[in-house]
C-alpha positions, 0 to 999 in steps of 0.5 A, spaced: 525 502 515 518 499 514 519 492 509 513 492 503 512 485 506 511 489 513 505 493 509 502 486 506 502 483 512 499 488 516 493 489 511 492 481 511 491 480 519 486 486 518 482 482 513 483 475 517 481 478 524 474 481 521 473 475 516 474 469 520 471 465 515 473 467 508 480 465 506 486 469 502 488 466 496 494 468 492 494 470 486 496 464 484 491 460 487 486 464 482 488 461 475 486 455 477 480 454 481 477 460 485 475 458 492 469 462 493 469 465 498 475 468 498 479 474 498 486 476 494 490 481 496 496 484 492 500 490 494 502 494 486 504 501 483 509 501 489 513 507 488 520 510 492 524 516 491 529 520 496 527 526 498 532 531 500 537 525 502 534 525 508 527 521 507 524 515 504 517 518 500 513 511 498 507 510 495 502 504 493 495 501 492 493 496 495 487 492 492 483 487 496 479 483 491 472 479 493 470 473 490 464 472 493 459 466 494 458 466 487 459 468 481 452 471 479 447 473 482 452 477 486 451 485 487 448 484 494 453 481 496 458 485 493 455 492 496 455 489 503 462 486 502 464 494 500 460 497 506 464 491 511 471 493 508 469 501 509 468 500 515 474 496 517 479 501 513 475 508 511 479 513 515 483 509 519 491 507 518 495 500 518 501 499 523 505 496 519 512 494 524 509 499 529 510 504 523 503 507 522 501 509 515 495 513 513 490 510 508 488 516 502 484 514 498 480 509 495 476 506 488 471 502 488 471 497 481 467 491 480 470 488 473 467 481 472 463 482 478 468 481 482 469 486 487 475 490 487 475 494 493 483 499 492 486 503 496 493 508 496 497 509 501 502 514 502 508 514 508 515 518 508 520 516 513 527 518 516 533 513 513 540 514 515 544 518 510 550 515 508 556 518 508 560 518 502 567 520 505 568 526 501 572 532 504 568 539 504 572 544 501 575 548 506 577 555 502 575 558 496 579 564 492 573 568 487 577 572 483 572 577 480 574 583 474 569 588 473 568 590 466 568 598 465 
């Protein structure tokens, strides 16, 4: 099965080989200091259920937030910024541990005139179902009275 972790890392060596140069912070990096420029990446509204015993149905949204070169006077570089991320992730799909997982959606918000650039992803996969050690009923005598 595919690791959330898997999933994180996948979006981050995407980032880190467009984006040579601009660093990744955590989000503990940026209740200090913010390092600009800068992203940050962080995996959320992560969900799992079962379908069926049979497969894992997950979804998450990955939110890619930019910190551009200053905190003002940035809207060019926010809008330049999106068109890059589009083109690296519009229509595409992350492999993640040779598992390929397709990109939804995406939302594209600027609160505080930081560039928060989400996407929803969802996957299902085959797991091995576990067998309980139950014995199947082998025979069943209904008896059935009809009222006249």
């Amino acid at each position: 099965m595919v690791k959330y972790t898997d999933i994180f890392k996948a979006f981050r060596e995407k980032l880190e080989e467009k984006f040579i140069d601009i660093p990744i912070v955590s989000e503990s990096d940026v209740t200090e200091k913010i390092v600009r420029p800068s992203f940050m990446l962080v995996l959320d509204d992560i969900k799992a259920e079962d379908f069926m015993s049979e497969c894992a149905d997950k979804s998450l949204t990955a939110r890619i937030y930019y910190f551009s070169t200053t905190a003002e006077k940035n809207k060019l570089e926010n809008l330049k910024m999106i068109d890059e991320l589009e083109e690296l992730f519009l229509n595409k799909n992350i492999t993640a541990n040779d598992f390929n997982i397709g990109i939804e959606d995406y939302d594209i918000n600027m609160p505080d005139k930081v560039l928060e650039y989400s996407m929803n992803v969802t996957f299902s996969e085959r797991y091995n179902r576990v067998d309980t050690e139950t014995e199947n009923m082998e025979e069943i005598e209904v008896n059935i009275h009809k009222e006249d």
